[in-house]
C-alpha positions as CSV (number, residue, x, y, z in Angstrom):
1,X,3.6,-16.8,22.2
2,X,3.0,-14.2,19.8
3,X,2.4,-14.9,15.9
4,X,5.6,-15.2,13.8
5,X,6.1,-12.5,11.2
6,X,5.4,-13.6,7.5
7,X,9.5,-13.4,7.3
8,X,10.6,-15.4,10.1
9,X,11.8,-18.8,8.4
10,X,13.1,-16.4,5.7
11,X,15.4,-14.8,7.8
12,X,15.9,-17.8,10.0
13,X,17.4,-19.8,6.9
14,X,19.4,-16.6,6.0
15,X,21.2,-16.6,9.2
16,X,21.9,-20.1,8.8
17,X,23.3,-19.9,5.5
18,X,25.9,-17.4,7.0
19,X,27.1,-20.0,9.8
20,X,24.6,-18.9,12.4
21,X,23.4,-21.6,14.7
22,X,19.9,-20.9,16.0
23,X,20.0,-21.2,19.7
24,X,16.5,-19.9,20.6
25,X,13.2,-20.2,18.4
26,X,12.1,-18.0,20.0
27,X,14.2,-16.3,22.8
28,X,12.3,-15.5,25.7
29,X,12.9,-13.0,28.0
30,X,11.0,-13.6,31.4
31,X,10.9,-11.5,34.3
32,X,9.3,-13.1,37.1
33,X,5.8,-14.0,35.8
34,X,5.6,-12.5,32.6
35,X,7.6,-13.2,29.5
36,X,8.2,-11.3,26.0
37,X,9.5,-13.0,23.4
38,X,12.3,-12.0,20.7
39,X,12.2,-14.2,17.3
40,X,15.0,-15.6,17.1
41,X,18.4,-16.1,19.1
42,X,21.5,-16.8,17.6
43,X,25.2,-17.7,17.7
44,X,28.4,-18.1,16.0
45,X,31.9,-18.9,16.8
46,X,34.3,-16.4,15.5
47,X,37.9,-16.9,16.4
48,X,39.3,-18.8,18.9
49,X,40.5,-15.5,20.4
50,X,37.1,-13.2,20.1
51,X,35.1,-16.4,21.3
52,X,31.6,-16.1,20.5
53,X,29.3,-14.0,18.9
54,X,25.6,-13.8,20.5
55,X,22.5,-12.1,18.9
56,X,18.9,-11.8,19.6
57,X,16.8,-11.2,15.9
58,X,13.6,-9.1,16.0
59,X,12.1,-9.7,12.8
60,X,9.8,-7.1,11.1
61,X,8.3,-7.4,7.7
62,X,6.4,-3.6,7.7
63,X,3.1,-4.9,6.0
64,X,0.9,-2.2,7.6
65,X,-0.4,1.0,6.2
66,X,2.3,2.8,6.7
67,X,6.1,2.2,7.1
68,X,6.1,4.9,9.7
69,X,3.5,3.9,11.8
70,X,5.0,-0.1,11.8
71,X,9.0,2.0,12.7
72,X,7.2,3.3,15.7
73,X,5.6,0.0,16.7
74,X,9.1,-1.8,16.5
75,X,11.2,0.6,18.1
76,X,9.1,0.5,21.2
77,X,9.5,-3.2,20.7
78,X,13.0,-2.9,19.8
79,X,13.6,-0.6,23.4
80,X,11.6,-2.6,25.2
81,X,14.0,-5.7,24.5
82,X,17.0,-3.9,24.9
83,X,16.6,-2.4,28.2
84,X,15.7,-6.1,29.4
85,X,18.2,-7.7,27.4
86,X,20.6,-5.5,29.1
87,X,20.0,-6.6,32.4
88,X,19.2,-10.2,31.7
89,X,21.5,-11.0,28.8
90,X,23.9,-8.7,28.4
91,X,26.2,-10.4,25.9
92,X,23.7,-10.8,23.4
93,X,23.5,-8.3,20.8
94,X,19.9,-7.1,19.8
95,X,18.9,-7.2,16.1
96,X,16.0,-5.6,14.1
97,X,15.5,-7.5,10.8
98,X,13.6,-5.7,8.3
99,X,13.6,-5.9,4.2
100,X,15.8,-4.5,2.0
101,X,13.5,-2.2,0.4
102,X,12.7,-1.0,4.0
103,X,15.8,0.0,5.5
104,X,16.5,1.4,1.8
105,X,13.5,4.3,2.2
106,X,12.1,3.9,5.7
107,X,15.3,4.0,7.6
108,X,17.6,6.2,5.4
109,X,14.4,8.4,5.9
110,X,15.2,12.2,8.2
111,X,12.4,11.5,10.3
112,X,13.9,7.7,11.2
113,X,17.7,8.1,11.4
114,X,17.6,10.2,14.6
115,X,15.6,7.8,16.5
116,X,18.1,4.8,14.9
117,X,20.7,6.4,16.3
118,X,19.4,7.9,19.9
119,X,18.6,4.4,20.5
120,X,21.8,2.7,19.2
121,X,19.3,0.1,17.0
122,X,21.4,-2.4,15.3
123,X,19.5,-3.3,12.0
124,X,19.9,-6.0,9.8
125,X,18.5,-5.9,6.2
126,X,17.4,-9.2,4.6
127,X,15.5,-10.3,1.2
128,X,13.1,-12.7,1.9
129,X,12.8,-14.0,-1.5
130,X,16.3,-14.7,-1.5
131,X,16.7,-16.2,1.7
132,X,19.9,-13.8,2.3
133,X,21.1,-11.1,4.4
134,X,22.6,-8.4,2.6
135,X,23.4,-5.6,5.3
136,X,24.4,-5.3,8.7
137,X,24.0,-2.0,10.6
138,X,25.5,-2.1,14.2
């Protein structure tokens, strides 16, 4: 299994604290032999009448160089999970976690936005300090 980013419990506590229930730690998505794993998977009753609500977390904490170079790494990531999760798991809604301050510059950025939105990435922004999610981008 890969190494958990530096943010992981952080946002794992935040998505309890909003009624999540943590389903997978991590979810794994395995295709014949080989298996990728996603951070975190999650669920949550919403109404009786929308049933549940399923979601897959991919949590990114951008501590490299540059903010650039760690968007490209994810979205490959990101894509990659997707177009399994699509076949595999289509119910569950994929996440990219990433702080605040990150989606604030990074992903408002013009050389970002066209690639959030030719690839349909839902974000989530957290702060880790606080334990809290404070946006949702679907």
């Amino acid at each position: 299994m890969p190494a958990r980013d530096r943010d992981h419990d952080a946002v794992k506590r935040a998505l309890i604290k909003e009624g999540w229930i943590i389903t997978h730690d991590p979810y794994r998505i395995g295709v014949g032999e080989e298996k990728l794993y996603v951070d975190l998977g999650a669920e949550r009753a919403i109404a009786a009448e929308r049933g549940e609500e399923r979601i897959a977390v991919e949590i990114k904490s951008f501590l490299g160089a540059s903010d650039l170079r760690d968007f490209e790494q994810a979205l490959g990531q990101y894509a990659l999970y997707h177009s399994l999760m699509s076949q595999l798991d289509p119910t569950r809604a994929l996440f990219l976690a990433v702080p605040e301050d990150v989606f604030l510059s990074t992903f408002q950025s013009a050389m970002v936005r066209p690639a959030l939105e030719a690839y349909e990435v839902r974000v989530m922004a957290f702060r880790a300090d606080e334990e809290r999610i404070v946006r949702w981008k679907r």
